[in-house]
C-alpha angles and dihedrals in degrees: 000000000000094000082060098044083052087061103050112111094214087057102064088034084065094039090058093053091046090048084050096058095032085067089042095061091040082055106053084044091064098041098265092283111191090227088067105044107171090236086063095056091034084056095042086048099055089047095053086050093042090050089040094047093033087227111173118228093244091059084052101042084055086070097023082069097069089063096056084059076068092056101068096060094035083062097045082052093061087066092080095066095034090055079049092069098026096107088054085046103064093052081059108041107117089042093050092047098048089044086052092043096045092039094048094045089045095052097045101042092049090049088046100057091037090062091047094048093045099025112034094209129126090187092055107039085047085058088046096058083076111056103103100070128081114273100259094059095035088056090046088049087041092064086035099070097026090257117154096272086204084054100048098048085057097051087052094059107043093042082055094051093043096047099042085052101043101030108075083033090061092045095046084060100045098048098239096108083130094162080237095052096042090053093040083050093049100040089054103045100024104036111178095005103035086055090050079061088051089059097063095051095056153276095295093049098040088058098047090051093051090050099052088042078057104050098029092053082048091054102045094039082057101038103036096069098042089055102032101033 
């Protein structure tokens, strides 16, 4: 009975939102610290129950595909607050797409030859080329260029978590914690999570970080391909 309850899609669907709103609460008890993001012990918490269960991720994603109908209208939300700074935008524009295209080129060429030089292997740095985008494009690019999709998708999200946790920290110490840099930074090394971060820092981050997870996900969805293919 239980084995059969494990391989319902709808059960994990409702795990991971529980394990969504268990690290929630763990995190506003703890006054919302950005070492402890609620994506990071939500994270920590599917892996223990897929490990305990010995779920596959073929049986999850089954269920983990009902929430990416969510995604769609969650990016169109982020609109509001990015029609909000447009007209400070466009005054900015060169300066925002060269900061996108040089980030994003940074972030992926470093990952990449670190892989190589610690790792050895064309397969997996390949897959790595696509982790700063949010999971949906990273999985397309993924079968694109003949990466491990599984792989991909895992890169995505701990690249997410580390980056929404060390990013406005860095930039705190370094004096550089501009609202417009903190959501650009965000929006290029942290895509989707990173952007949820943004959030809770306010409207102008929030729509600078929506902007660069745009355009970056754009870029690398186009490049990557082309480079990788």
């Amino acid at each position: 009975m239980i084995e059969q309850l494990f391989s319902q899609p709808l059960f994990w669907l409702t795990a991971t939102l529980g394990a969504y709103l268990f690290g929630l609460t763990i995190y506003k008890s703890f006054n919302n610290p950005s070492w402890l993001p609620p994506v990071l012990t939500g994270f920590l918490l599917m892996i223990f129950l897929l490990e305990v269960t010995g779920t596959t991720f073929e049986t999850y994603s089954q269920g983990g595909q009902f929430l990416s109908i969510f995604l769609g209208p969650v990016v169109v939300a982020l609109a509001v607050p990015l029609y909000q700074q447009i007209h400070t935008m466009k005054g900015q524009a060169l300066r925002i797409l060269l900061a996108i295209i040089v980030g994003s080129a940074t972030t992926v060429a470093v990952a990449v030859a670190l892989t190589y030089y610690f790792i050895g292997d064309d397969l997996i740095a390949k897959t790595m080329a696509t982790k700063s985008v949010t999971t949906p494009i990273a999985v397309a690019i993924s079968e694109e260029i003949d990466a491990i999709t599984a792989l991909a998708a895992t890169f995505v999200m701990v690249t997410g978590i580390i980056g929404s946790v060390i990013t406005p920290a860095i930039l705190r110490t370094i004096k550089l914690d501009d609202p417009q840099a903190m959501g650009v930074s965000l929006g290029v090394c942290s895509h989707a999570v990173g952007t949820s971060r943004a959030i809770e820092l306010g409207q102008t981050e929030t729509a600078y970080a929506a902007m660069a997870m745009t355009l970056t996900g754009g870029i690398h969805a186009f490049l990557l391909p082309l480079l990788l293919a």
